[in-house]
C-alpha positions in Angstrom: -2.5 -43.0 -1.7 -5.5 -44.7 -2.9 -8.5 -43.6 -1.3 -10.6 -46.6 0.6 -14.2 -46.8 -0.3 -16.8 -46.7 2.9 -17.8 -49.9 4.1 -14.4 -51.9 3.0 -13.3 -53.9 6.1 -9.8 -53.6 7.5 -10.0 -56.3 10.3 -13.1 -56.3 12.3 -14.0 -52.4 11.6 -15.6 -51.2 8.7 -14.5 -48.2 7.0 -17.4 -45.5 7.1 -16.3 -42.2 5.7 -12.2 -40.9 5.5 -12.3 -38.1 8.3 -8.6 -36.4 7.4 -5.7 -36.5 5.7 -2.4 -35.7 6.0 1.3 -36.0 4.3 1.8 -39.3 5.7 -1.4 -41.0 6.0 -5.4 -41.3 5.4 -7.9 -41.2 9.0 -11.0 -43.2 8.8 -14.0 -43.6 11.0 -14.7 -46.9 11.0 -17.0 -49.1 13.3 -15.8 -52.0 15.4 -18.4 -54.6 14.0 -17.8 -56.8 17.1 -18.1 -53.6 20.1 -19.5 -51.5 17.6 -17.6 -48.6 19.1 -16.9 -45.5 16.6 -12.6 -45.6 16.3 -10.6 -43.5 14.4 -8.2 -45.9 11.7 -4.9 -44.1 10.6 -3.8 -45.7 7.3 -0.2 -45.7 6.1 1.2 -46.9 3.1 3.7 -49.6 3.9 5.6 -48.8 0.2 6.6 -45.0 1.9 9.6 -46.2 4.5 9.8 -43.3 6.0 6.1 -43.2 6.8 6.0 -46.5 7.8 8.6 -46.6 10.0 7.1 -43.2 11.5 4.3 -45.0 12.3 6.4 -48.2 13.3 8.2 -45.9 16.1 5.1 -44.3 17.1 3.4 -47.7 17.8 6.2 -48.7 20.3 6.6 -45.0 21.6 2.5 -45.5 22.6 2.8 -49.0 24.3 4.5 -47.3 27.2 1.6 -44.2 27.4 -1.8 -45.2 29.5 -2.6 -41.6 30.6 -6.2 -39.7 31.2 -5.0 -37.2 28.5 -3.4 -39.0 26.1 -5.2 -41.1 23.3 -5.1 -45.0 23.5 -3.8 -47.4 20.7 -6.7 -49.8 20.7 -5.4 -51.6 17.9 -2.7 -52.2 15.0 -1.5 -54.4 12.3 -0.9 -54.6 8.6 -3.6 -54.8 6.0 -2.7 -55.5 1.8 -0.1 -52.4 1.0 -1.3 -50.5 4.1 -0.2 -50.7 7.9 -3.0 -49.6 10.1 -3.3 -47.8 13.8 -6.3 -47.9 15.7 -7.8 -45.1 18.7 -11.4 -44.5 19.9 -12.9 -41.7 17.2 -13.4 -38.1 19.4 -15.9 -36.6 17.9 -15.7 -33.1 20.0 -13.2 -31.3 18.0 -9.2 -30.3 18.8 -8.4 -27.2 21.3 -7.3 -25.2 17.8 -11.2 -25.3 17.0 -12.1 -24.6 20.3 -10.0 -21.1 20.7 -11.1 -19.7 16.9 -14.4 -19.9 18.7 -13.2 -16.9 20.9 -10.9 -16.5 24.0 -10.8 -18.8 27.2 -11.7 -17.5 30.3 -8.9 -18.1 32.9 -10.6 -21.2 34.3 -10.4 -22.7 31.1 -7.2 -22.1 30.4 -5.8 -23.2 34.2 -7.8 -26.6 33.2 -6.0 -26.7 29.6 -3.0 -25.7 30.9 -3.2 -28.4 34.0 -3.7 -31.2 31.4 -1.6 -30.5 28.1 1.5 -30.3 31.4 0.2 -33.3 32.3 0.2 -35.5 29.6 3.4 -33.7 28.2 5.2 -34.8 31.4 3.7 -38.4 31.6 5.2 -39.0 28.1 8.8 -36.9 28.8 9.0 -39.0 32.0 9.1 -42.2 29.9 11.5 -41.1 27.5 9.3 -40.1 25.1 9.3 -36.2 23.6 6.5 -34.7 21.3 7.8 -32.6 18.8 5.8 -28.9 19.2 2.7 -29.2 21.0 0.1 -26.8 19.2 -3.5 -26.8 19.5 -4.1 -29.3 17.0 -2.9 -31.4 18.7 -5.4 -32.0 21.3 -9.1 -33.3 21.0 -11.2 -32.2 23.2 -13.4 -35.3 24.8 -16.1 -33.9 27.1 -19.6 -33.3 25.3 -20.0 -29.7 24.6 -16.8 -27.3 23.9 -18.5 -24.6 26.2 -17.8 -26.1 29.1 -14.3 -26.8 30.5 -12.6 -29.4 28.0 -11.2 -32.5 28.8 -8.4 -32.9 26.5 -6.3 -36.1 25.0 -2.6 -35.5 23.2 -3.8 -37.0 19.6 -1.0 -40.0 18.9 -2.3 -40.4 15.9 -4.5 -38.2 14.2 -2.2 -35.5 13.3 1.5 -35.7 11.2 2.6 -32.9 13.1 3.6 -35.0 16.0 6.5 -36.8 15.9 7.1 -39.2 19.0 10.5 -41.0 19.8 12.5 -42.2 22.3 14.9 -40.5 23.9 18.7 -41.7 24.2 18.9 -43.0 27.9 22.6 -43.7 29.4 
């Protein structure tokens, strides 16, 4: 996949620097030239079905999740070769990065633990499953990862996750 110089515009946001990569896709921070809000742009290449149609699945999947601790689609749409997915940009890290910095104290981990079951159930009781949760998997949102984390489930910023419905009778 080709790699997007900074400043190209997808949209109304403006590509700044490519933040990941994975398999299936390319992460940008971008800017929102009309909020100016930082947001994090998942690019997938609409010539890889499989991708695509990941990220086609995962799209619907998200339209039924508005939780505290699980990440927002702000936006979505195609752009030349590419299909795009839009979420606000966290800038604090994932919970993986947060426990190489050493072990949790208890209080940490009851608020981890409360949250992750949270948004794990919001999602289940909508019909929607999340294929392993690991630690990657979660950004942590609050400003400084020494204090007790608030967490979001990443939809989009990891290929690890695979969301889909679940058969319903």
């Amino acid at each position: 996949m080709q790699v997007l110089e900074a400043s190209t515009r997808i949209a109304h946001y403006c590509l700044q620097r490519r933040i990941a990569r994975g398999g299936m896709s390319h992460v940008y921070l971008a800017q929102d030239i009309f909020t100016e809000q930082l947001v994090a742009l998942k690019l997938v290449d609409k010539n890889q079905s499989e991708y695509y149609e990941r990220l086609q699945r995962e799209i619907r999947a998200l339209a039924d999740l508005t939780h505290n601790h699980i990440l927002p689609t702000l936006d979505y749409g195609p752009y030349h070769s590419w299909y795009y997915l839009v979420t606000p940009y966290i800038e604090h890290g994932t919970l993986r990065e947060r426990l190489v910095q050493g072990p949790l104290t208890i209080k940490e981990a009851g608020s981890i633990l409360e949250q992750v079951a949270s948004a794990l159930q919001f999602a289940h009781d909508r019909g929607i499953s999340i294929g392993i949760p690991n630690p990657q998997i979660f950004c942590c949102v609050t400003g400084n990862m020494s204090t007790l984390p608030t967490l979001v489930l990443l939809n989009c910023l990891t290929r690890q996750v695979i969301l889909r419905k679940r058969d319903v009778c």
